[in-house]
C-alpha positions as CSV (number, residue, x, y, z in Angstrom):
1,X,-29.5,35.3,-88.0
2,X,-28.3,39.0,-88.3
3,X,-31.0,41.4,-88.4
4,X,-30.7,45.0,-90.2
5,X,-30.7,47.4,-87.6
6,X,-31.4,45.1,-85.0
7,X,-30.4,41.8,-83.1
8,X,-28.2,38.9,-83.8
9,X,-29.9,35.6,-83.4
10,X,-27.8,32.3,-82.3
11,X,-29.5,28.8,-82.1
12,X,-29.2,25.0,-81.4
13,X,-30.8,22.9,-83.4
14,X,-33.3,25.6,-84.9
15,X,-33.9,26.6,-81.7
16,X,-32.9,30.4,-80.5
17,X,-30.7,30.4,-77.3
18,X,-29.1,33.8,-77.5
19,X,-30.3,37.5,-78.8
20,X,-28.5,40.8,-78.7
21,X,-31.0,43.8,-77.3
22,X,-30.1,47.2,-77.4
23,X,-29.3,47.2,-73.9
24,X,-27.6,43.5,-74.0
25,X,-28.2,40.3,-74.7
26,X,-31.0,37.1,-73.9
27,X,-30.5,34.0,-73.2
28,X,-33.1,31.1,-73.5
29,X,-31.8,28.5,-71.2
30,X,-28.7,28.2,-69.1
31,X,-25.3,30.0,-69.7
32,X,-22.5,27.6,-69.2
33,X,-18.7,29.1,-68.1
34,X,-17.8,32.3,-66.3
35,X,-19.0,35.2,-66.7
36,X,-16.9,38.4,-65.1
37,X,-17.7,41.8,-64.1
38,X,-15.4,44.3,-63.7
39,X,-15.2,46.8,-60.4
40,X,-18.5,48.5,-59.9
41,X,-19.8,47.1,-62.7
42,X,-23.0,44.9,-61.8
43,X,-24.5,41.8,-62.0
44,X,-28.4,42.3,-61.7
45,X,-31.0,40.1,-61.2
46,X,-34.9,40.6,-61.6
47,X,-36.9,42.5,-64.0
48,X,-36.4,45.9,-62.4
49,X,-32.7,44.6,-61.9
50,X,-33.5,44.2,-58.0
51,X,-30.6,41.9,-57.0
52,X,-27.6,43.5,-57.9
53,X,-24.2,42.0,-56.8
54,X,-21.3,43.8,-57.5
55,X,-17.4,44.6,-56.1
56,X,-16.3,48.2,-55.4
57,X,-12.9,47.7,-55.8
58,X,-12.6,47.6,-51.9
59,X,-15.7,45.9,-50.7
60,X,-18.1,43.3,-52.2
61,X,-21.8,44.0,-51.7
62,X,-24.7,41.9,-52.4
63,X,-28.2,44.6,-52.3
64,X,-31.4,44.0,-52.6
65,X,-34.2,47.0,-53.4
66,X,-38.0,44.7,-52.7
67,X,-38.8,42.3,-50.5
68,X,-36.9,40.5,-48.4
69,X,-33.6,38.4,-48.8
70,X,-33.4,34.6,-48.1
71,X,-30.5,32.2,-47.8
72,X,-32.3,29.0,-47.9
73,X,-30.6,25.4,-48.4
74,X,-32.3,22.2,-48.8
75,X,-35.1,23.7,-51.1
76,X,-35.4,20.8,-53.3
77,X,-34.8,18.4,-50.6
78,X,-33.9,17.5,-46.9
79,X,-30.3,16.6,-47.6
80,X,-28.8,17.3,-43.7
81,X,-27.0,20.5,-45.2
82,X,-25.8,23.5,-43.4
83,X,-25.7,27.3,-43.5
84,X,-22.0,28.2,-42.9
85,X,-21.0,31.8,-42.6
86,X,-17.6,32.6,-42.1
87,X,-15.9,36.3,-41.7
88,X,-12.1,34.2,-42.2
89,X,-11.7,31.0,-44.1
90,X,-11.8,28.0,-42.0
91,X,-13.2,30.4,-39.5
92,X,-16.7,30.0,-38.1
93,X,-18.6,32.9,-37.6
94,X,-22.1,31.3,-38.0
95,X,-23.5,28.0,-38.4
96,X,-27.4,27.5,-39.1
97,X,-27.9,23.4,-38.8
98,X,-30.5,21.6,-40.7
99,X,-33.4,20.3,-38.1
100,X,-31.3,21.5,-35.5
101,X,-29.2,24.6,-33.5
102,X,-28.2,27.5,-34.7
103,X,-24.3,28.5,-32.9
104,X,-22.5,32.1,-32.8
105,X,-19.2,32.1,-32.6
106,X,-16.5,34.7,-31.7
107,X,-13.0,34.0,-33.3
108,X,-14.2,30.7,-34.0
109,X,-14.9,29.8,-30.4
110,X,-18.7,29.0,-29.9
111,X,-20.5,31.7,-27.1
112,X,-24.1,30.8,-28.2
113,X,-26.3,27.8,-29.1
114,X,-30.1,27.2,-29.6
115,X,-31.6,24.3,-28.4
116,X,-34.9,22.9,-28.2
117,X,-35.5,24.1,-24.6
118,X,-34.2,27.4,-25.2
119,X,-30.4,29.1,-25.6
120,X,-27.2,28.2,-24.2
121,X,-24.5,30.8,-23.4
122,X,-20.9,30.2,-23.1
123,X,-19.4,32.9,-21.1
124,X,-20.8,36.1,-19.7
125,X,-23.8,37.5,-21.1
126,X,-24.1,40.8,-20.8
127,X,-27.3,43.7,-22.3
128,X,-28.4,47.2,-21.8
129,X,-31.7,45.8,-20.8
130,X,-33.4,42.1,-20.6
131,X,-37.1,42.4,-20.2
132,X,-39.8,39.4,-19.8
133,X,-43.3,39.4,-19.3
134,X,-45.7,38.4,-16.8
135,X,-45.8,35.4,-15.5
136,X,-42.5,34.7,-17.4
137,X,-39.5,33.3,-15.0
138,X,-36.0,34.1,-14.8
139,X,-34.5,30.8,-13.4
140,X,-31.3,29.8,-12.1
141,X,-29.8,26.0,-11.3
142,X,-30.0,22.7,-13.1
143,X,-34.0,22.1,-11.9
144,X,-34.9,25.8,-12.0
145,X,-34.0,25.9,-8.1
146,X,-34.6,29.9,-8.1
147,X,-37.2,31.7,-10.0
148,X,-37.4,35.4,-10.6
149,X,-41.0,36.5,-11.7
150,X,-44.1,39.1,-12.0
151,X,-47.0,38.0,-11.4
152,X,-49.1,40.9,-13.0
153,X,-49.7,42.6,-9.6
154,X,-46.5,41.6,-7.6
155,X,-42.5,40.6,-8.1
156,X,-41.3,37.3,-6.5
157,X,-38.3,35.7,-5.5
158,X,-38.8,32.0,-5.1
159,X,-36.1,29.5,-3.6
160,X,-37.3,26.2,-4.8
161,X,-34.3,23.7,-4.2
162,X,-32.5,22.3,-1.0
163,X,-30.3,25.0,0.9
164,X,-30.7,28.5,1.8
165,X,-31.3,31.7,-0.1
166,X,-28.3,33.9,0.8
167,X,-28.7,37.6,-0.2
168,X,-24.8,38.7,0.0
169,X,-22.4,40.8,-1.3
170,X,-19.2,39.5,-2.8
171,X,-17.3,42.4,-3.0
172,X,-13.4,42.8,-1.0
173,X,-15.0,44.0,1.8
174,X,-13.7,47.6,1.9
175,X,-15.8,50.4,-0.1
176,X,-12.3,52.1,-2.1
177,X,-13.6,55.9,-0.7
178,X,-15.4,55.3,2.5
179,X,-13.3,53.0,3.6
180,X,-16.3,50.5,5.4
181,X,-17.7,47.2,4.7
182,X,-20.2,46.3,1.9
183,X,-23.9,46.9,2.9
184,X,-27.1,44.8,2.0
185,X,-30.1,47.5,1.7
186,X,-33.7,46.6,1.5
187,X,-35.9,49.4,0.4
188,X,-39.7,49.6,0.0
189,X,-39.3,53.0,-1.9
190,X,-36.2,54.5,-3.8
191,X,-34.2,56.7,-1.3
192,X,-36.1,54.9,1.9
193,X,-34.5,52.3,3.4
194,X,-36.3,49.4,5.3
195,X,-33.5,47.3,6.8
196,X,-30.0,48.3,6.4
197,X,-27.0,45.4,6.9
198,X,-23.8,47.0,7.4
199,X,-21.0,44.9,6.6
200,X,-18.7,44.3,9.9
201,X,-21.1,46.4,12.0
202,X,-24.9,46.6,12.7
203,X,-28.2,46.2,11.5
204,X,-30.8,48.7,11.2
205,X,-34.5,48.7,11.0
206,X,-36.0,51.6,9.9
207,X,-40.1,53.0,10.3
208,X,-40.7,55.3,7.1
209,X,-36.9,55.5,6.8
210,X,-36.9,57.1,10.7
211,X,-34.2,54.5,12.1
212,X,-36.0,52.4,14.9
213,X,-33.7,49.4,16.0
214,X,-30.2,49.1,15.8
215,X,-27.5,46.1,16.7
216,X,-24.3,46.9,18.7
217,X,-21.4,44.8,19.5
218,X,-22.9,44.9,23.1
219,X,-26.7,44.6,22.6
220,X,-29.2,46.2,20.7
221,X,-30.4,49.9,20.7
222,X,-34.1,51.3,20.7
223,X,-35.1,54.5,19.4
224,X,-38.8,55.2,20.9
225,X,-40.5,52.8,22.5
């Protein structure tokens, strides 16, 4: 039907299924084939044309102007499938799996995994800052052996396991401008030491950082009494 002035009308079976507007066309039902968009011309979605997916020429973007975006799968029905994003083909960047982990790779070699008991980092992980609450632990060995925590009124170090708690430096030995061993400092304030280790030499124990007692290779020496 071809209306003066106005829209074209196509239908199935008496029934309308397309309709020119004046700024396009309708369709009632599903259009079938391909459909192509030229460079920076959109394709919109949403009745204030929200979604709009479009190529620059250089870039594809996919942007969204309400609410928020989701990439969901399974949304009919729990059919085990996964969320694969890759920056390369072949190439996994990230991979969201259904009931389960969630990895992060870096040139398609996996560095992090969720699991049910937490995260799993393969490599070095390194931050600006990592920050945990009170009464949250920081712990370290196969059956949480040492524990690093606040307590809301004090910090602890806590050695749970079999074997010693060694404080140690690793470095060479050598500082590169002083030219003397590593030290191992203990400090109840900034700027005031406590006890002072000096690598290859003596150790110091200090009253309100006034030096007190100090090791020698023959003995020991006494400041006061």
């Amino acid at each position: 039907v071809c209306f003066d002035d106005a829209e074209v009308r196509l239908y199935y079976d008496n029934s309308q299924k397309f309709q020119t507007t004046s700024t396009g066309f309708t369709v009632t039902g599903t259009g079938l084939g391909n459909f192509k968009a030229n460079d920076a011309e959109y394709l919109t979605v949403g009745t204030g044309d929200d979604l709009q997916i479009y190529h620059s020429g250089n870039h594809t973007y996919l942007d969204n102007d309400t609410g928020n975006i989701y990439i969901r799968n399974n949304v009919a029905a729990d059919v085990n499938g996964n969320i694969i994003i890759q920056a390369k083909s072949g190439e996994n960047s990230i991979v969201c799996f259904d009931d389960a982990e969630v990895r992060l790779y870096y040139d398609n070699s996996q560095k992090f995994e969720t699991t049910d008991a937490g995260v799993i980092v393969t490599g070095i992980a390194t931050a600006d800052g990592f920050s945990l609450g009170d009464n949250e632990y920081f712990t370290v060995g196969t059956d949480n052996d040492l524990q690093i925590h606040h307590n809301n009124s004090n910090s602890i170090i806590e050695h749970d396991g079999i074997g010693n708690l060694y404080v140690q430096t690793t470095g060479s030995g050598e500082d590169l401008y002083l030219q003397a061993a590593d030290d191992v400092l203990i400090r109840p304030q900034g700027g005031e030491n406590g006890i002072k280790v000096i690598g290859n030499a003596a150790v110091e124990l200090y009253y309100d950082n006034s030096k007190k007692f100090e090791t020698t290779n023959a003995g020991v020496i006494v400041t006061g009494i």
